[in-house]
C-alpha positions as CSV (number, residue, x, y, z in Angstrom):
1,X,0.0,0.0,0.0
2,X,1.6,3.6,-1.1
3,X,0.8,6.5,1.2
4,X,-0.7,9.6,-0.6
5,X,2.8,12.1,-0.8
6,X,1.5,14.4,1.4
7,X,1.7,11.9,4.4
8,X,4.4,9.9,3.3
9,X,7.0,8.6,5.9
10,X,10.6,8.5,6.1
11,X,12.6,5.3,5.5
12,X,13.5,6.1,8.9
13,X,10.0,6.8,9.9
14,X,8.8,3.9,8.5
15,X,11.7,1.9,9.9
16,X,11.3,3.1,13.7
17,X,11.7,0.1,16.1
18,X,9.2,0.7,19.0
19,X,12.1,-0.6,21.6
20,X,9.8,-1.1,24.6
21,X,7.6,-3.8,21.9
22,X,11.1,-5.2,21.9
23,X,11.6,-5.7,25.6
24,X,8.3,-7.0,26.1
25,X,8.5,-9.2,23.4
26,X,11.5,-10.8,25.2
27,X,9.7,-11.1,28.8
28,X,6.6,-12.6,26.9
29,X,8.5,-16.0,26.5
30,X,11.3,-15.6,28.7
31,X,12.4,-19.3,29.0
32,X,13.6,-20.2,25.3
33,X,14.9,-16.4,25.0
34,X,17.6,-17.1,27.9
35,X,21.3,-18.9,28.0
36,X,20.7,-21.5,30.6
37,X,24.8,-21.4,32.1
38,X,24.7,-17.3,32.3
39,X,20.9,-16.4,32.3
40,X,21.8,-13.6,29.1
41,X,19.6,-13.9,26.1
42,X,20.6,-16.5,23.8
43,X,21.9,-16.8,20.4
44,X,18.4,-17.7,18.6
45,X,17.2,-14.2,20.6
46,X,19.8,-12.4,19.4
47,X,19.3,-13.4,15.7
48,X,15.6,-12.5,16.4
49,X,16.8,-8.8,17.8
50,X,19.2,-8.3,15.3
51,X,16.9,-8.7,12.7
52,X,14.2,-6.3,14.5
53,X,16.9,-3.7,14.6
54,X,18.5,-4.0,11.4
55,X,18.4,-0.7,10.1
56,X,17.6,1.7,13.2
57,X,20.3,4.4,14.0
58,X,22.9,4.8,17.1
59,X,22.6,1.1,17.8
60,X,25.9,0.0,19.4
61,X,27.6,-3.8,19.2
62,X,29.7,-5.7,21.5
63,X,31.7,-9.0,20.9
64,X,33.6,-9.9,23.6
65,X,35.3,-13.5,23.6
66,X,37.2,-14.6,26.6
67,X,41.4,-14.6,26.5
68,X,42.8,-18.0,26.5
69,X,39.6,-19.8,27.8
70,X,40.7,-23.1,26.2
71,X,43.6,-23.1,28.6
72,X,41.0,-22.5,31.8
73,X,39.0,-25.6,30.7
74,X,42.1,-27.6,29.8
75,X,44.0,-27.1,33.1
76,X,41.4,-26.2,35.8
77,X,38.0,-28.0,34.0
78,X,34.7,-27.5,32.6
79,X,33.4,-26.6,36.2
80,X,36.0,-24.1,36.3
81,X,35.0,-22.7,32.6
82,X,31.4,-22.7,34.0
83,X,32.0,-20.2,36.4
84,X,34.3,-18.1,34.1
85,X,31.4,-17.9,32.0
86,X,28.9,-17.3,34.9
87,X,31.0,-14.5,36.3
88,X,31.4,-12.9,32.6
89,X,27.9,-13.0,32.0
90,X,27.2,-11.3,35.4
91,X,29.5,-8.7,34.7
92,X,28.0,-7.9,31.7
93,X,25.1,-8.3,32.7
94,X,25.4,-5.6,35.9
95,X,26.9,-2.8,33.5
96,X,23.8,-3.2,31.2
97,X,20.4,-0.7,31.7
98,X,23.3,1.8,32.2
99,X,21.6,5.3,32.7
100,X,24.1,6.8,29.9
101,X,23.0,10.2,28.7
102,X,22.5,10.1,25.1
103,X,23.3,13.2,22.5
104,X,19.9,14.8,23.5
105,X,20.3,14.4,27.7
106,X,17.4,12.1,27.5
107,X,18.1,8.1,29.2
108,X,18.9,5.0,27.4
109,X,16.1,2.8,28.4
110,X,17.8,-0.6,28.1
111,X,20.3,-2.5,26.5
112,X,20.7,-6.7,25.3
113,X,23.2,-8.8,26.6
114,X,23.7,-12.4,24.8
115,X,26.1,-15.1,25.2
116,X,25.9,-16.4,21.4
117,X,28.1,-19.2,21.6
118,X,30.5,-20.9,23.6
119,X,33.1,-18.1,25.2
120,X,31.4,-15.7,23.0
121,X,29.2,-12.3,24.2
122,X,27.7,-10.0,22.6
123,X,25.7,-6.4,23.8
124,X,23.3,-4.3,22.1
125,X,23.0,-0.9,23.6
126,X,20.3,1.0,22.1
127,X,20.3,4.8,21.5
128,X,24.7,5.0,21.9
129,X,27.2,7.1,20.6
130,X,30.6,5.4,19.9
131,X,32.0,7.3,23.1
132,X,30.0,5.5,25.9
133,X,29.9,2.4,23.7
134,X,33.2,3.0,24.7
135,X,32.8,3.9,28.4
136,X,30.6,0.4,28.8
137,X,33.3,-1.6,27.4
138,X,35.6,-0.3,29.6
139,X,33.4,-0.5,33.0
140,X,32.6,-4.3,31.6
141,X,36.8,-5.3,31.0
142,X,38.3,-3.3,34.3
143,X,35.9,-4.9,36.4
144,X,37.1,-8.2,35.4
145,X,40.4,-7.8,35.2
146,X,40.2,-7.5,38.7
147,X,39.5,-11.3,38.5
148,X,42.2,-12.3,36.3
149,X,40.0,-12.4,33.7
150,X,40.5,-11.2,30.3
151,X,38.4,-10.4,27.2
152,X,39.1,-9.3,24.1
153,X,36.9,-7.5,22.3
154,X,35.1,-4.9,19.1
155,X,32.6,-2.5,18.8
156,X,30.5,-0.4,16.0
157,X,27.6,1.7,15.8
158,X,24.8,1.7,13.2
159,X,24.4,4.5,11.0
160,X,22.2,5.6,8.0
161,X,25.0,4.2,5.8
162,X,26.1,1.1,8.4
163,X,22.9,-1.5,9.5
164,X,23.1,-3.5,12.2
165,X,24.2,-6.6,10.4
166,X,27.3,-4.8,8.8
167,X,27.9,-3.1,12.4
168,X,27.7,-7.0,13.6
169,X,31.3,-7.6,11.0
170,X,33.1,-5.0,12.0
171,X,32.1,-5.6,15.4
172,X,33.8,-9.0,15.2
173,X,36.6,-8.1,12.6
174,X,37.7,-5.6,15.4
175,X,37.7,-8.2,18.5
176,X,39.5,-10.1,16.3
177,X,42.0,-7.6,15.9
178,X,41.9,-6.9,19.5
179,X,42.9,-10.5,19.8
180,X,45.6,-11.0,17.4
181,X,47.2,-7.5,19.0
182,X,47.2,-9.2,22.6
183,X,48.7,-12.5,21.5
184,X,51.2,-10.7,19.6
185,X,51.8,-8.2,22.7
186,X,52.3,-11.5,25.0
């Protein structure tokens, strides 16, 4: 159906994800949205989200993937990996609903943290700027490097050139550079 030109909407208009539909939609079947080890949304929710968000603006992704997390199961155990990835969720986890300002002084309402696989993470922080993408990161690493745990990790924003799924590449091409610059640092 085309819209008569006088009341035609924006791709962006027309494209404007009604975030709190989002939330709810994720509370509405809680169970199969959730990682069972961490409790963070899984990797089937965050294909679903992803796809919801595809082409909205100031939409900022995380990949983290732990340091050397082979090694932790290898000499201390699949226990002892658990509650790696336990504590990493939790961390996340307690640095996401942030009350970040955003560019207008108005509050980010909430934010999506998945574990999508293995020693994998990922965050979607909705309505960022690059800076406190930036600012969350950090919060998130420091705190467990307290624990002698290390992640490596890439971020991007979406734009009106960059959707979410392109933000998703560089995202990962970036934690992988992270990695390959820590390994080559050791």
């Amino acid at each position: 159906m085309t819209l008569p030109k006088d009341i035609q909407l924006s791709h962006w208009q027309q494209k404007r994800v009604n975030y709190s539909d989002l939330k709810q939609k994720a509370e509405s079947d809680i169970e199969k949205n959730l990682d069972s080890l961490t409790g963070l949304y899984n990797r089937r929710y965050f294909e679903e989200i992803s796809e919801d968000l595809d082409n909205s603006p100031d939409i900022g992704i995380v990949i983290f993937d732990a340091d050397n997390f082979k090694q932790i199961n290898d000499n201390y155990g699949h226990n002892k990996g658990d509650e790696v990835l336990q504590r990493i969720g939790q961390v996340i986890k307690d640095n996401c609903h942030t009350r970040l300002p955003s560019v207008d002084d108005q509050v980010r309402a909430f934010d999506y943290p998945f574990r999508i696989g293995g020693d994998e993470f990922a965050l979607i922080l909705i309505q960022i700027q690059p800076e406190d993408v930036s600012k969350v990161i950090h919060r998130i690493t420091n705190s467990l490097k307290q624990e002698n745990i290390s992640l490596s990790c890439g971020f991007a924003v979406t734009s009106k050139e960059m959707s979410l799924k392109q933000a998703f590449v560089q995202a990962d091409q970036n934690m992988y550079q992270d990695k390959r610059t820590k390994k080559n640092g050791q």
